[in-house]
VOGU-198234 format. One line per field, with one value per atom (N, C-alpha, C, O): residue number from 1; chain; atom name; x, z, y. Coordinates in steps of 0.1 Angstrom, whole numbers. Layout:
<pts>
i = c(NUM,...)
ch = c(A,...)
at = c(CA,...)
east = c(X,...)
up = c(Z,...)
north = c(Y,...)
</pts>
This chain:
<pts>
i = c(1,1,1,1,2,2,2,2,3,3,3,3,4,4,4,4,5,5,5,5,6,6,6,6,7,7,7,7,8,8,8,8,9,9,9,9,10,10,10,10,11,11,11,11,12,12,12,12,13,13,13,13,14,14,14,14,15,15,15,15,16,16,16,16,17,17,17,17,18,18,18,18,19,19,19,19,20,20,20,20,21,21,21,21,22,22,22,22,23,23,23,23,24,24,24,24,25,25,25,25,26,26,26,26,27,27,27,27,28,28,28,28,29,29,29,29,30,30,30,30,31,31,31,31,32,32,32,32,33,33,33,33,34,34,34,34,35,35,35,35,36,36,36,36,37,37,37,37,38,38,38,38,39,39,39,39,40,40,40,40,41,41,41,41,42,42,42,42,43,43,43,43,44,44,44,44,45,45,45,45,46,46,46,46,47,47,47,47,48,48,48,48,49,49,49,49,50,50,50,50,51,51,51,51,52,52,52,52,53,53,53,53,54,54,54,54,55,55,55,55,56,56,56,56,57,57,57,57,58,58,58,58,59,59,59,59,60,60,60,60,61,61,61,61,62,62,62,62,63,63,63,63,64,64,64,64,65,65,65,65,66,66,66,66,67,67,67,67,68,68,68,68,69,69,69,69,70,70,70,70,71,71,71,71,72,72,72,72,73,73,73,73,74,74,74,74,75,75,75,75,76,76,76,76,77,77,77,77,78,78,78,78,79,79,79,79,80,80,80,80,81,81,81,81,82,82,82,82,83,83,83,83,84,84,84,84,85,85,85,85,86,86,86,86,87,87,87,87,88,88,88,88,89,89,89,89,90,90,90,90,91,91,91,91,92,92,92,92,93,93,93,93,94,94,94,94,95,95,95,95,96,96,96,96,97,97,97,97,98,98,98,98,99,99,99,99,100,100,100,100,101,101,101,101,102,102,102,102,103,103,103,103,104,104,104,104,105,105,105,105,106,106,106,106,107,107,107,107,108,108,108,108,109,109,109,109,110,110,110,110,111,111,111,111,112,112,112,112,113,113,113,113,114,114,114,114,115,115,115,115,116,116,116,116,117,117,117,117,118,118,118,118,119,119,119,119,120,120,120,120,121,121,121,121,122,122,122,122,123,123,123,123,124,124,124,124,125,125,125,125,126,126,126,126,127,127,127,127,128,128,128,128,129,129,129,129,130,130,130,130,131,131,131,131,132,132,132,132,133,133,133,133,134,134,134,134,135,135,135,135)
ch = c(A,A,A,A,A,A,A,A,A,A,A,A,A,A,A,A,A,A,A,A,A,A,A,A,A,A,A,A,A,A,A,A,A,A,A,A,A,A,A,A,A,A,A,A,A,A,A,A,A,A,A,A,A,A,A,A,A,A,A,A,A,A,A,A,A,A,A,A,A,A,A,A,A,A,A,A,A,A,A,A,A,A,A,A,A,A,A,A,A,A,A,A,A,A,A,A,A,A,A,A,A,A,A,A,A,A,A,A,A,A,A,A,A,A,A,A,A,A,A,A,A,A,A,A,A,A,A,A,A,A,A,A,A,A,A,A,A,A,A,A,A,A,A,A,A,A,A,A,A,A,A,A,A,A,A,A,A,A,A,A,A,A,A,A,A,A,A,A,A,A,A,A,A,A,A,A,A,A,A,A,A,A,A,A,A,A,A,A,A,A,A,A,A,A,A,A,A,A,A,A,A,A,A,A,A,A,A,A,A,A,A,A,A,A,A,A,A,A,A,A,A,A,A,A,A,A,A,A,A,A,A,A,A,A,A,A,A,A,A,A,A,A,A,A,A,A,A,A,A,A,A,A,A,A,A,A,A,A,A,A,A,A,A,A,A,A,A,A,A,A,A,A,A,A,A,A,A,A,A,A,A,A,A,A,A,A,A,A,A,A,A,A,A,A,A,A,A,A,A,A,A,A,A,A,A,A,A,A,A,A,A,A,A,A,A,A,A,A,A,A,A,A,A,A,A,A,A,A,A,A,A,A,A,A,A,A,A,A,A,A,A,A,A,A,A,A,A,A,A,A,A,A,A,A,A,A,A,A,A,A,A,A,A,A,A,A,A,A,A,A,A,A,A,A,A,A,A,A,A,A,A,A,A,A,A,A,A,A,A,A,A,A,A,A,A,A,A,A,A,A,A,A,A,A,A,A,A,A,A,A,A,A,A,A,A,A,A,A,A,A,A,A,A,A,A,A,A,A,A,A,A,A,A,A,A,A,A,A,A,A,A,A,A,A,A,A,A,A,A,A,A,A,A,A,A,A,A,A,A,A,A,A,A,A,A,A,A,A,A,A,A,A,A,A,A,A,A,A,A,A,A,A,A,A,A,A,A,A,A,A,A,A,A,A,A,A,A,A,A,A,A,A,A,A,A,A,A,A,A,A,A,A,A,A,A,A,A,A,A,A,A,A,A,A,A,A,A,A,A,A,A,A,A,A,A,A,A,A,A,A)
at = c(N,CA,C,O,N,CA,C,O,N,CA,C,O,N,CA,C,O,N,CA,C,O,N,CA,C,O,N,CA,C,O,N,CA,C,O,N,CA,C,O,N,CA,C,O,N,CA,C,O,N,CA,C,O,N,CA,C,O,N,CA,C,O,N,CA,C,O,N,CA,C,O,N,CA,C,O,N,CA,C,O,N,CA,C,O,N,CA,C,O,N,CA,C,O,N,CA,C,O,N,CA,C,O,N,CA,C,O,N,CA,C,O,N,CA,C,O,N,CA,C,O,N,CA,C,O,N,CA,C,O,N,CA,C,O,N,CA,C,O,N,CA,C,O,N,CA,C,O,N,CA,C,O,N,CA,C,O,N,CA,C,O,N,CA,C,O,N,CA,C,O,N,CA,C,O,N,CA,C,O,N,CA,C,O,N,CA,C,O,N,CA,C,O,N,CA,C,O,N,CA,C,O,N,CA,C,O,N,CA,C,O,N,CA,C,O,N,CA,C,O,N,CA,C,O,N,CA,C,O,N,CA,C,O,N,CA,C,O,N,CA,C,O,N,CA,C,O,N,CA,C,O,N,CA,C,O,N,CA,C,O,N,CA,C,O,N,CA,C,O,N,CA,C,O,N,CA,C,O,N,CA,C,O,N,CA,C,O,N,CA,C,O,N,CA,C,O,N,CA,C,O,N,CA,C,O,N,CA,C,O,N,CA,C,O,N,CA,C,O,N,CA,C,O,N,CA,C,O,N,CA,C,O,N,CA,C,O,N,CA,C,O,N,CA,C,O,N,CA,C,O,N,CA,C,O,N,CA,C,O,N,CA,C,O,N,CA,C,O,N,CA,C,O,N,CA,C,O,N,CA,C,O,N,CA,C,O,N,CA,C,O,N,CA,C,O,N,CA,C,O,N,CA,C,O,N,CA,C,O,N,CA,C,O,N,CA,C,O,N,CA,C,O,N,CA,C,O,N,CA,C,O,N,CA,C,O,N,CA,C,O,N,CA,C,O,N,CA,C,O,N,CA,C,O,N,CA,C,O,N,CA,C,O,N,CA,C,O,N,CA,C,O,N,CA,C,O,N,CA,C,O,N,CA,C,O,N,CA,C,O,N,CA,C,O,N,CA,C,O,N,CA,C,O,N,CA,C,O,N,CA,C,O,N,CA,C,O,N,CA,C,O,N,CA,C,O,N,CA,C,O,N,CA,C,O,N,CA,C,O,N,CA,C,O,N,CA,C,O,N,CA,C,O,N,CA,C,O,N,CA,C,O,N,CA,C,O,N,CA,C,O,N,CA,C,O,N,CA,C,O,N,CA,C,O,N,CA,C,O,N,CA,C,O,N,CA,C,O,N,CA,C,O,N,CA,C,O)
east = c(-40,-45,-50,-55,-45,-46,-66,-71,-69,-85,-90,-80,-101,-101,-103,-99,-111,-111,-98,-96,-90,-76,-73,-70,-73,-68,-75,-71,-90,-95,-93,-96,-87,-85,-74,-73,-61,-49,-48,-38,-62,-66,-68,-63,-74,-80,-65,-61,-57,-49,-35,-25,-36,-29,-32,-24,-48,-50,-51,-45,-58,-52,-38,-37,-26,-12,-14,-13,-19,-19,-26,-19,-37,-47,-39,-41,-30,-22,-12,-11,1,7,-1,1,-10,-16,-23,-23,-29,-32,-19,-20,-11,2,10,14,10,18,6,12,-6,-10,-7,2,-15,-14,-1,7,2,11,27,34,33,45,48,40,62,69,65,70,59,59,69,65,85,92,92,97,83,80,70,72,60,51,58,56,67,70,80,81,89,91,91,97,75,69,58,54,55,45,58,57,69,81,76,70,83,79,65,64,54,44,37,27,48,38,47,44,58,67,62,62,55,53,40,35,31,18,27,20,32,39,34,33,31,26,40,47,42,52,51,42,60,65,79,89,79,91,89,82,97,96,106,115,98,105,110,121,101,100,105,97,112,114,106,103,104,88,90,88,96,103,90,79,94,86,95,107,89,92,84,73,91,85,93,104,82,81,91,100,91,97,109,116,112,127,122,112,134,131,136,142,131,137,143,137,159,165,161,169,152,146,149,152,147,145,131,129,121,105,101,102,98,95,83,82,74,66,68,77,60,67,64,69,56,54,50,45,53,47,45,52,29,23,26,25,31,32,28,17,39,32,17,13,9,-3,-12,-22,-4,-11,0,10,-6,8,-2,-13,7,3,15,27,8,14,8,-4,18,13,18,30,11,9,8,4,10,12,8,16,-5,-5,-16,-21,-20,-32,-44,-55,-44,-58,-50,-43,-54,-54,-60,-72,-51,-55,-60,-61,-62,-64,-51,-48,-41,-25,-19,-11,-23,-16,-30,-29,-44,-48,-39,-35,-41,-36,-18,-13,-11,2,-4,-3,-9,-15,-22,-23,-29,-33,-23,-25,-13,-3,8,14,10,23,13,18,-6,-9,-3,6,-12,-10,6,9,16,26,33,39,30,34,25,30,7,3,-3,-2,-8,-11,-28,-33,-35,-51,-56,-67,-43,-52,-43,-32,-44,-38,-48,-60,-39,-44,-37,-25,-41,-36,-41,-52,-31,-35,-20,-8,-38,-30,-28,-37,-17,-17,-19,-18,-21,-24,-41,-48,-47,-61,-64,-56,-75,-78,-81,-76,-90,-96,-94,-101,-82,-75,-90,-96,-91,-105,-116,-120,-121,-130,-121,-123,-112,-112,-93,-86,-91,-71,-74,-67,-76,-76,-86,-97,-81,-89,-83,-72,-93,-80,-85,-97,-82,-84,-82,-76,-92,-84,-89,-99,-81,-83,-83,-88,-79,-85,-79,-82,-67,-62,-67,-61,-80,-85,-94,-100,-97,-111,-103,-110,-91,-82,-81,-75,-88,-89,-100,-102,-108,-118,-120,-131)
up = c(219,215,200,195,195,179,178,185,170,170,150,142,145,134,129,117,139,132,133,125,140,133,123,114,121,106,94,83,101,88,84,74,95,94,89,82,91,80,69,61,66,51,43,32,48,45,44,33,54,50,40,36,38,29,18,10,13,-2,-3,-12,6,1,1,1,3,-3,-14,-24,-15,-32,-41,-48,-40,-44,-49,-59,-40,-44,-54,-64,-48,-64,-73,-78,-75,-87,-94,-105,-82,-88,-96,-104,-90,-93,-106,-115,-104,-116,-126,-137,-128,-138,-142,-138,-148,-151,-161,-164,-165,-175,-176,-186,-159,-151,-150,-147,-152,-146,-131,-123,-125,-114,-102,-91,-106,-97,-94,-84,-107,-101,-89,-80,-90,-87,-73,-64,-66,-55,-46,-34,-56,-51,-44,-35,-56,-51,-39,-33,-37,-26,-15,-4,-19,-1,6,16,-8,-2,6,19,-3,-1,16,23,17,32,43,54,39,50,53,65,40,44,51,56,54,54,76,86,76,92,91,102,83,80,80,70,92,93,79,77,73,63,62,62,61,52,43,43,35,16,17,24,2,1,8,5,20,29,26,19,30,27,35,47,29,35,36,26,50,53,49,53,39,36,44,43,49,58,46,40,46,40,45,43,53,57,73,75,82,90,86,95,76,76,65,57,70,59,45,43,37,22,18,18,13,11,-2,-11,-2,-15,-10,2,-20,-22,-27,-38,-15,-19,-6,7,-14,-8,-14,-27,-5,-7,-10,-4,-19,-20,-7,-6,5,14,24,20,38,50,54,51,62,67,83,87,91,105,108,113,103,104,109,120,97,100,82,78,75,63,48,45,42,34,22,23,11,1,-9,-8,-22,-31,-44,-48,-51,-64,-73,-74,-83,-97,-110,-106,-119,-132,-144,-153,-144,-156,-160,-155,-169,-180,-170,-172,-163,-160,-146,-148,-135,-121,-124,-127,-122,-129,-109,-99,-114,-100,-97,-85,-105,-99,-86,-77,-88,-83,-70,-62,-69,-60,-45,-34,-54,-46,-39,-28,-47,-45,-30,-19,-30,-18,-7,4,-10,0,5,15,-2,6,15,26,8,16,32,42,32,44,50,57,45,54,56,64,48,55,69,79,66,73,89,100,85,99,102,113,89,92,86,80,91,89,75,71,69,62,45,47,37,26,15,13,8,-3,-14,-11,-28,-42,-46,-44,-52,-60,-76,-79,-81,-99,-102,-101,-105,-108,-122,-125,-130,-142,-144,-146,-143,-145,-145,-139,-150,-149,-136,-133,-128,-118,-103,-100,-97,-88,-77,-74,-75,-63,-67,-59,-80,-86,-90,-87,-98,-107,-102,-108,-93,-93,-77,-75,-70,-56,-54,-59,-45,-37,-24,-21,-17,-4,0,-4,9,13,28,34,34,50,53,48,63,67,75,83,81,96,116,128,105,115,117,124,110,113,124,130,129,134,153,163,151,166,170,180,159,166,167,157,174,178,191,195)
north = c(34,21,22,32,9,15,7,-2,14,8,4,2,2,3,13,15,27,39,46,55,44,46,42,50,28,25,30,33,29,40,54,59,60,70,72,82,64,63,59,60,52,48,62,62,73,87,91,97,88,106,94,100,82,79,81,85,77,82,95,101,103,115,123,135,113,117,115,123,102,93,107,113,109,117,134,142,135,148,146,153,133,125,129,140,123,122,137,142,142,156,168,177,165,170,166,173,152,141,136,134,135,128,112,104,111,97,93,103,82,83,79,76,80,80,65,56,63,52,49,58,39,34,40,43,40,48,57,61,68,84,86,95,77,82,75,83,64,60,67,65,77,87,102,108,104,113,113,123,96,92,93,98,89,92,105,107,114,129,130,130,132,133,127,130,115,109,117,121,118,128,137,142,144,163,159,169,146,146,140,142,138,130,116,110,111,93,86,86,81,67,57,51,58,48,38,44,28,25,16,6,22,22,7,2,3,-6,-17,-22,-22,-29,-46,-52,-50,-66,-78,-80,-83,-95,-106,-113,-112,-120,-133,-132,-145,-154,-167,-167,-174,-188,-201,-200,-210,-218,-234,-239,-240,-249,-246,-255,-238,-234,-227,-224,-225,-222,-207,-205,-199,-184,-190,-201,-180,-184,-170,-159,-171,-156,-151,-148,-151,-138,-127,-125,-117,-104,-98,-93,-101,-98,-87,-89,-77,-64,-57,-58,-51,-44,-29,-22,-24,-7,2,13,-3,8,-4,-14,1,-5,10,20,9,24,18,6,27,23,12,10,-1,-15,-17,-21,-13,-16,-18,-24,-11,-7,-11,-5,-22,-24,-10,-4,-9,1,-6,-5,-12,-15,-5,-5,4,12,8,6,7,3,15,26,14,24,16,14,9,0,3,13,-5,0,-6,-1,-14,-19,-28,-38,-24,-38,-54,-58,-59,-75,-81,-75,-94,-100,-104,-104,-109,-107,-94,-96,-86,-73,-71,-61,-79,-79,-91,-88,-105,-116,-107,-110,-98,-98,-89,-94,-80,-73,-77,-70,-92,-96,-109,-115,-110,-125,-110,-113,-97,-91,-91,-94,-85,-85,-100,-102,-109,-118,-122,-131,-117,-126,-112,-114,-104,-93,-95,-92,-100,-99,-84,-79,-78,-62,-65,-75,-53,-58,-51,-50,-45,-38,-36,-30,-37,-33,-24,-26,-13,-7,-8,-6,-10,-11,1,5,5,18,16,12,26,27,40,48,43,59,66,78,53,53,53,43,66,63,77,84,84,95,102,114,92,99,88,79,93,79,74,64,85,87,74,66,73,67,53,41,58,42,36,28,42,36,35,45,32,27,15,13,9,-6,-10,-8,-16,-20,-27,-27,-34,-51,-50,-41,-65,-61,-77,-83,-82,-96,-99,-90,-108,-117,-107,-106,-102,-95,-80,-73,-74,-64,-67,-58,-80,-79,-78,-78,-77,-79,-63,-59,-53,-40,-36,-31,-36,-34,-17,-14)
</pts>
């Protein structure tokens, strides 16, 4: 049974993939390095992923064929969107909180790999209406 301390507990061993990325890589990297190195990184860790997930958007009952994809779904429960920019805007929060809600997962994390110290200043995470269904 999945609970919230599970999810918190896949919150832990996801940043600390992220946390090794970055201990490894440094700041400074093209966005696709570091999403690369997060593939590896969640495989050698046994964390269910798929990369590059597509996020099916309905609009007004009917799907719309975009090509809108999240960089990571965590065992459909945890989206993970990463970033490589100079500073997290409130843009790149809202894009993390519409992939939860359209996906239906309780919990999302943004992370920046652009930052000195990811632990302190490049990670955030969000969680919404669908966290409170794990109890």
């Amino acid at each position: 049974m999945i609970t919230q301390k599970y999810i918190t507990d896949l919150t832990y061993r996801i940043n600390g993939a992220c946390i090794e990325v970055h201990k490894i890589l440094g700041a400074g990297l093209a966005e696709i390095v570091y999403h690369k190195a997060l593939e590896k990184e969640l495989g050698l860790r046994n964390i269910e992923f798929k990369s590059e997930f597509q996020i099916p958007v309905m609009y007004k009952d009917e799907p719309l064929n975009c090509d809108f994809k999240c960089d990571f779904l965590i065992e459909n429960l945890i989206v993970l969107e990463i970033k490589s920019v100079v500073a997290i805007s409130d843009i790149h929060k809202f894009q993390v909180i519409n992939y939860m809600n359209l996906l239906k997962v309780p919990k999302g994390i943004l992370v920046n790999f652009n930052v000195k110290n990811l632990y302190h200043f490049g990670q955030e995470t969000f969680i919404n209406k669908y966290y409170d269904q794990y109890d």
